[in-house]
C-alpha positions as CSV (number, residue, x, y, z in Angstrom):
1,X,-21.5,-4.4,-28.5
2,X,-23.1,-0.9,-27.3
3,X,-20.7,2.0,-26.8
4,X,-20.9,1.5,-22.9
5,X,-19.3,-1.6,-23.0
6,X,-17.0,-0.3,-25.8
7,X,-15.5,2.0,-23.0
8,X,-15.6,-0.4,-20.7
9,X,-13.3,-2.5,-22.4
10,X,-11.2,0.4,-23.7
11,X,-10.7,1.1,-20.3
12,X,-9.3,-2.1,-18.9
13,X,-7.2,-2.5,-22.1
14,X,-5.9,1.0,-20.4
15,X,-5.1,-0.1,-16.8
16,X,-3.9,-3.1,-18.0
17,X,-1.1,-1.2,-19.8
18,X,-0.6,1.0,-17.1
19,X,0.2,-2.0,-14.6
20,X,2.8,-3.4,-17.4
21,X,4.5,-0.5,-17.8
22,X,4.7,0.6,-14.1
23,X,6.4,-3.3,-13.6
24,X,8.5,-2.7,-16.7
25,X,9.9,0.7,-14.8
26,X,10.3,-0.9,-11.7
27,X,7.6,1.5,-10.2
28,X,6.3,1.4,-6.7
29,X,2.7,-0.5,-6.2
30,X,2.4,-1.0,-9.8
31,X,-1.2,-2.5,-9.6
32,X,-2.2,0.5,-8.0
33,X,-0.3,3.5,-9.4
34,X,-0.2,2.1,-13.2
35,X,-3.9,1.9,-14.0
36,X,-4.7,5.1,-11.7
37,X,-1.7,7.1,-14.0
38,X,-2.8,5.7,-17.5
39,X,-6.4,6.5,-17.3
40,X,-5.7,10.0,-15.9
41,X,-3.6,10.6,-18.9
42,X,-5.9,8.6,-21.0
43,X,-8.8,11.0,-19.8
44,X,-7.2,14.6,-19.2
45,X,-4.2,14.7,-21.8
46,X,-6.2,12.7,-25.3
47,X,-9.6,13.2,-24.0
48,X,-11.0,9.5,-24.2
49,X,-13.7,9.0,-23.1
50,X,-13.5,5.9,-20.2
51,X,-16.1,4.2,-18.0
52,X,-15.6,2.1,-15.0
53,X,-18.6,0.6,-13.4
54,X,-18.7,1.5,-9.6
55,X,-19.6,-2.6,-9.0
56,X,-16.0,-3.0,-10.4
57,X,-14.8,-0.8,-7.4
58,X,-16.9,-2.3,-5.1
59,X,-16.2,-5.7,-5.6
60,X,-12.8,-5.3,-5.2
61,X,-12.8,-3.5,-1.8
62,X,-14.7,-6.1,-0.2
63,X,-12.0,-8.7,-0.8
64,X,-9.7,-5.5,0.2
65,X,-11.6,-5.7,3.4
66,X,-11.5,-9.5,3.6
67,X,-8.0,-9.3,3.7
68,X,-7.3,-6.3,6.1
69,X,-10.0,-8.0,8.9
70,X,-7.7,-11.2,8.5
71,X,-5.0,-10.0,9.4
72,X,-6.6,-9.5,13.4
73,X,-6.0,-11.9,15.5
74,X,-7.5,-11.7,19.9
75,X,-3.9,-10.6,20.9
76,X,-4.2,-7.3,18.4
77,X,-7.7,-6.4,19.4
78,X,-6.2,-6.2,23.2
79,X,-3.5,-4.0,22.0
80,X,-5.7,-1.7,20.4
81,X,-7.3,-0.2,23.7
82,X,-3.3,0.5,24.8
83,X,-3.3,2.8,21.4
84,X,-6.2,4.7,21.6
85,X,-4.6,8.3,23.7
86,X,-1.8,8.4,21.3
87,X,-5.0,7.5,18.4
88,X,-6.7,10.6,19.2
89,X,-4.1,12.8,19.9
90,X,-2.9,12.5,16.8
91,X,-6.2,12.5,14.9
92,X,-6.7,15.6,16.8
93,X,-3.4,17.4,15.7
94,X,-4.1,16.8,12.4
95,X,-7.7,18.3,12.4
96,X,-6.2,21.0,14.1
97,X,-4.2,21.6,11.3
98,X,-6.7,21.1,8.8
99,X,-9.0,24.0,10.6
100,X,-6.0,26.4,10.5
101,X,-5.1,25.8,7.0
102,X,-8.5,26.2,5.8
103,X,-8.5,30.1,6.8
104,X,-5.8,30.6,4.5
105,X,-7.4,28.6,1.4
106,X,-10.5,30.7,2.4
107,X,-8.5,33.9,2.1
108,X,-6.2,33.2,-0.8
109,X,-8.7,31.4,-2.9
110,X,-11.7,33.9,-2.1
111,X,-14.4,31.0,-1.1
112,X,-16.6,30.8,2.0
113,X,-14.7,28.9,5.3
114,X,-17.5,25.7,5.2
115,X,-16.6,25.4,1.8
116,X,-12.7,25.6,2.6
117,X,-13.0,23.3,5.8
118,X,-15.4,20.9,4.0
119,X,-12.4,20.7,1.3
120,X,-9.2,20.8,3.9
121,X,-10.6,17.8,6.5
122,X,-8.6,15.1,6.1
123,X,-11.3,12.5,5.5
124,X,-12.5,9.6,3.3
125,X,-13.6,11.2,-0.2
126,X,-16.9,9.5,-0.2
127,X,-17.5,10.1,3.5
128,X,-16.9,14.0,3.0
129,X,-19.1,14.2,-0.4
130,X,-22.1,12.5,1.6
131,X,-21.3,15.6,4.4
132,X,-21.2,18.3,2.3
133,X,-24.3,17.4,0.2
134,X,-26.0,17.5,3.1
135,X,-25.0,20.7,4.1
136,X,-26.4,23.9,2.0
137,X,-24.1,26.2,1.1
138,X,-21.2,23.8,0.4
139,X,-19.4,24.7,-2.9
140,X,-19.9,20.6,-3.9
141,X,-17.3,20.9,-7.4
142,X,-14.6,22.7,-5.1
143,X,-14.9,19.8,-2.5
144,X,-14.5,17.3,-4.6
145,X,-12.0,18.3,-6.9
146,X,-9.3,19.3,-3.6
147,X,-10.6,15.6,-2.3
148,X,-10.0,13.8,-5.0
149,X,-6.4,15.7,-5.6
150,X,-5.9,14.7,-1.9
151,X,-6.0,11.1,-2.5
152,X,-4.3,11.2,-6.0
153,X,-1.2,12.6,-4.3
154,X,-1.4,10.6,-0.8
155,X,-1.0,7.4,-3.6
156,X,1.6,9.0,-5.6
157,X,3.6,10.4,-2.8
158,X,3.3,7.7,-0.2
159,X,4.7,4.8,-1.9
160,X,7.7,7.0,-3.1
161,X,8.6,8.4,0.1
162,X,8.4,4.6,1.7
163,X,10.9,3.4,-1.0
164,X,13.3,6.5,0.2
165,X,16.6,4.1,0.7
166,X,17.0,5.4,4.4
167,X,13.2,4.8,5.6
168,X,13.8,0.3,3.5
169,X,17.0,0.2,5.8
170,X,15.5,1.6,9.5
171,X,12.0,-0.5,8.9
172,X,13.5,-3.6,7.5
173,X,14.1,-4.8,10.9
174,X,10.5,-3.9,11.8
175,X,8.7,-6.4,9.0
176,X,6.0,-8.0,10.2
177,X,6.1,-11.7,8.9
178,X,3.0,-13.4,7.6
179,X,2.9,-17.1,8.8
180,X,1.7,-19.0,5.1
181,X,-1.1,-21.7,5.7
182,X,-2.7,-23.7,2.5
183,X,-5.8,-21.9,0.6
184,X,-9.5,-23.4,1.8
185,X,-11.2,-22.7,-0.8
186,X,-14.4,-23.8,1.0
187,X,-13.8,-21.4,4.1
188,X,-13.1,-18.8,0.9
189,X,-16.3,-19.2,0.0
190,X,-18.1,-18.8,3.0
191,X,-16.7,-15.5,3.9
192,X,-17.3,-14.6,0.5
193,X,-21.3,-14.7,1.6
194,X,-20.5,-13.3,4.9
195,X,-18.3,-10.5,3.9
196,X,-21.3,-9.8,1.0
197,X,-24.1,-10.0,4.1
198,X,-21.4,-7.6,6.2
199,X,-21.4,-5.4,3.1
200,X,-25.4,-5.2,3.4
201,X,-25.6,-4.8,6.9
202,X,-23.5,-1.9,7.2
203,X,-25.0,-0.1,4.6
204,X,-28.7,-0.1,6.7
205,X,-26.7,0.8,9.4
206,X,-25.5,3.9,7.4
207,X,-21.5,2.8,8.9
208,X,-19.2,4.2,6.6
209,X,-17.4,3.0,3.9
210,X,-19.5,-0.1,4.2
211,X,-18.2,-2.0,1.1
212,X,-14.5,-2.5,3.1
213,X,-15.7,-2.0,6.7
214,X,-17.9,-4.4,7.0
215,X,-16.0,-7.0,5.2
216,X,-13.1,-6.0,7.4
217,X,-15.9,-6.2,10.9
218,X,-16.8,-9.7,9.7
219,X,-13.5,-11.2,9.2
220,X,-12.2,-10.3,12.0
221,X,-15.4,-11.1,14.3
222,X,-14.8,-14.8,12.5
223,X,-11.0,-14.6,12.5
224,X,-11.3,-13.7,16.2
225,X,-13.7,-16.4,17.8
226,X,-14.6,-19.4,15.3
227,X,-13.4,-19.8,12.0
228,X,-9.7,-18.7,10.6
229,X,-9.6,-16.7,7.2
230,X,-7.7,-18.6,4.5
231,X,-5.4,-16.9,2.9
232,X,-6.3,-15.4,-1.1
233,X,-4.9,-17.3,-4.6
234,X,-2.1,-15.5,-5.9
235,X,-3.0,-12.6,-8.0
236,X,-6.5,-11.5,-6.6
237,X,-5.0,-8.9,-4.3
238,X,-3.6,-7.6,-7.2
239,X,-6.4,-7.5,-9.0
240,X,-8.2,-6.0,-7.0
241,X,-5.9,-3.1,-6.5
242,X,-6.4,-2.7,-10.8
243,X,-10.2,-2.6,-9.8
244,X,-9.7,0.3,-7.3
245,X,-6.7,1.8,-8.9
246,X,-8.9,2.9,-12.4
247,X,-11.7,3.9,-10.4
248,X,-9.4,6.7,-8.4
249,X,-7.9,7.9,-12.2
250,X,-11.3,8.3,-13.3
251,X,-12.4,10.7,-10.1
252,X,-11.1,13.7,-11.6
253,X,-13.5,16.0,-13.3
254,X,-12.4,19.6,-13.9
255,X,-15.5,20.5,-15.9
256,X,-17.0,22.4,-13.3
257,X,-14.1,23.8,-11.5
258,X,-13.7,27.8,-11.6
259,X,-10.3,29.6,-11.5
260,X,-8.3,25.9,-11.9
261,X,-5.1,26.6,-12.1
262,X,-5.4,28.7,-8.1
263,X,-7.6,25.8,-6.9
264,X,-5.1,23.3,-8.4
265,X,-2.5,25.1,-6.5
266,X,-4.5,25.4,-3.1
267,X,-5.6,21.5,-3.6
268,X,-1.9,20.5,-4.1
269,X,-0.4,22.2,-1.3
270,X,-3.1,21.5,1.4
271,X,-2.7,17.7,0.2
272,X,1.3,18.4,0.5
273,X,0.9,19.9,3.9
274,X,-1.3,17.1,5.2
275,X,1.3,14.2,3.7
276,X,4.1,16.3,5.5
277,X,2.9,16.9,8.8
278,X,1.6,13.1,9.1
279,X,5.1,12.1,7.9
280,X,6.7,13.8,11.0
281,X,4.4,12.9,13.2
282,X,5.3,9.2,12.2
283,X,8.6,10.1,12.4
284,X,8.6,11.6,15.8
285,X,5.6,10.3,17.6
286,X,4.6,6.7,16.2
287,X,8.3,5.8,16.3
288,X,8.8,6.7,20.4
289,X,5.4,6.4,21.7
290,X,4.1,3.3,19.8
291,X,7.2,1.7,18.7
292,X,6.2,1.2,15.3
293,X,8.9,1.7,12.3
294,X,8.3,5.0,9.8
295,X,6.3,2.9,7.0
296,X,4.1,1.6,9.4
297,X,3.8,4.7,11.3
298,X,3.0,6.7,7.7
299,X,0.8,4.6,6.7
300,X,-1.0,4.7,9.9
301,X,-1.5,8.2,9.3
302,X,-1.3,8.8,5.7
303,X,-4.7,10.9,5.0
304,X,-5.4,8.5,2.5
305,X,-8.4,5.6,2.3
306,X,-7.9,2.7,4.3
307,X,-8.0,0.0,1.5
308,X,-5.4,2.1,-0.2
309,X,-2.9,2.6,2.6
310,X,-3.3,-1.1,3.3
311,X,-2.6,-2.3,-0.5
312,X,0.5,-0.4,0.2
313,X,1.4,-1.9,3.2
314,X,0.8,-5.1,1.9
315,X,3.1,-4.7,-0.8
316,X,5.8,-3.2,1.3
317,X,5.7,-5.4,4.5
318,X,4.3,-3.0,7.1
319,X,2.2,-4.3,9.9
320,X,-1.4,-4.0,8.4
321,X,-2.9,-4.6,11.3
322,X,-1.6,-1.6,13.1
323,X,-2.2,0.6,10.1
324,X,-5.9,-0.7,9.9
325,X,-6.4,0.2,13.6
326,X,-4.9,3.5,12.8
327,X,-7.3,4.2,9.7
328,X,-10.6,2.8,11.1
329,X,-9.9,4.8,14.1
330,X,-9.5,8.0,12.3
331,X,-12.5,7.4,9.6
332,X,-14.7,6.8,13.3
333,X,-13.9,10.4,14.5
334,X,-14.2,12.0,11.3
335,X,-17.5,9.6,11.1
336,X,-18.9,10.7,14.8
337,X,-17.0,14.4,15.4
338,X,-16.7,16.1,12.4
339,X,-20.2,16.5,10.9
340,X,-21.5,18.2,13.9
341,X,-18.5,20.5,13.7
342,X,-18.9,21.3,10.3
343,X,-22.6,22.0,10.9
344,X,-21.7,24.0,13.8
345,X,-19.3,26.4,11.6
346,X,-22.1,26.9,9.0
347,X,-24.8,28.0,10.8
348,X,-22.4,30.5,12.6
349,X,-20.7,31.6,9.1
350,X,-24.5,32.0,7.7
351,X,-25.6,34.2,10.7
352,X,-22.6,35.7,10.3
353,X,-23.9,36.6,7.0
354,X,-27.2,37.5,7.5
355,X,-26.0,40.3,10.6
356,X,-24.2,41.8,8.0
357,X,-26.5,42.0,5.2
């Protein structure tokens, strides 16, 4: 056995424990939250030495996506187009804030304003990294480090605040119930190929996040017009939440990082700020103007990835589909608006520089 697989293995034998204990504690999203804790501590606090194959990831986001296009059905996909003003307004807000918040990390943590907007977007963590290493001039180690702390903290914090007694009492009214129909484990299979082919296609087509959008784009194309997703076995959801779970414990890497404990402190309360400000908009926006309850509405909005928001709605009985509208929506205008943007305040910033030199 070579020492790859060694780690490998270690690893697993890690998450595993970090899923048993989290149920033993009675902790929210256990499948999620227990492997990302125990190989964070694993890696940071006793400096082992863990791998996690990216296939591992992967794999289990496409049945991620399986699941979240399943949930669609023709009646949704009409109600969508009713969402879309309230969709961008609120994407906008919260972009808005990002820009304005990103002058102050600029100022207080003495880096370039690409750098600091690059690192204060709320977008997808692998969607940003593919921007910014585009881009020259982008601090890469400071973008990923306040990325990665981003989505560490949206799924820590979310699932705590969402099992706040107050917000289970005013959304258990609002619990969207899943009608149960019998496994096919022949129509499993075929959107097993499908979602794999979906997986491939969107990845020419450069669409992002391709290994849980286009799983998500097939099942609901089928879901919607000719053949009706089965539901999963037991115990793969969860699994699949171990799968993604280590990977996001593993993102971490502070080798690189200079002046940590300031750029741990401008990482945490950027991430803080975006988790509040979505939270009230949720509270005060989704609640009158879509109707939705708080968890859904958080969720919606949470600046977190969309396959982990919906393993949290799926294990706290929001209405997924609403919250995958929500998060495709928002990874589309980060997707079609914010790279041109970005480019935009670069060039400026490096003329800026180059009249002043």
């Amino acid at each position: 056995m070579n020492n790859t697989t060694t780690q490998v293995i270690l690893t697993a034998v890690i998450a595993i424990f970090g899923v048993l204990l989290f149920q033993f504690i009675h902790a929210p999203v256990p499948y999620l939250l227990g492997p990302m804790t125990s190989v964070l501590i694993a890696t940071k606090i006793f400096h082992l030495h863990l791998k996690w194959p990216k296939t591992f990831r992967n794999a289990g986001l496409l049945v991620i996506g399986y699941s979240l296009g399943s949930t669609f059905t023709t009646e949704i996909l009409v109600e969508m187009a009713r969402h879309i003003p309230v969709m961008f307004g609120i994407t906008t807000v919260t972009f808005i804030i990002s820009i304005i918040f990103a002058f102050i990390v600029a100022k207080v943590g003495h880096m370039d304003y690409p750098t600091a907007l690059t690192s204060s977007v709320p977008g997808g963590l692998s969607q940003i990294l593919i921007y910014a290493e585009e881009m020259d001039g982008i601090d890469m180690t400071t973008v990923t480090f306040f990325h990665t702390i981003r989505v560490i903290m949206v799924v820590f914090l979310v699932p705590i605040v969402l099992h706040l007694p107050w917000i289970q009492s005013e959304s258990s009214n609002h619990f969207v119930t899943e009608t149960v129909s019998d496994i096919n484990y022949g129509t499993l299979s075929l959107f097993a190929i499908l979602c794999f082919l979906g997986m491939k296609a969107s990845k020419k087509l450069h669409v992002p996040a391709p290994y849980i959008l286009g799983p998500i784009i097939v099942t609901l194309l089928c879901n919607v017009t000719f053949l009706q997703a089965s539901p999963l076995p037991n115990g793969v959801l969860n699994t699949c939440q171990l799968l993604v779970g280590t990977h996001i414990g593993l993102l971490l890497k502070l080798e690189n990082l200079h002046h940590k404990k300031q750029m741990f402190t401008l990482a945490f309360a950027s991430s803080l700020l975006l988790i509040a400000v979505t939270f009230l908009l949720s509270v005060f926006v989704m609640v009158s103007l879509e109707n939705t309850s708080i968890m859904t509405g958080f969720l919606s909005l949470a600046p977190g990835g969309m396959d982990q928001m919906g393993i949290i709605a799926h294990e706290v009985g929001a209405d997924v589909s609403t919250i995958t509208i929500y998060q495709v929506f928002r990874m589309l205008y980060i997707y079609i608006l914010i790279p041109p943007f970005l480019t935009l305040v670069l060039k400026r910033y490096q003329n800026k520089n180059l009249h002043n030199q």
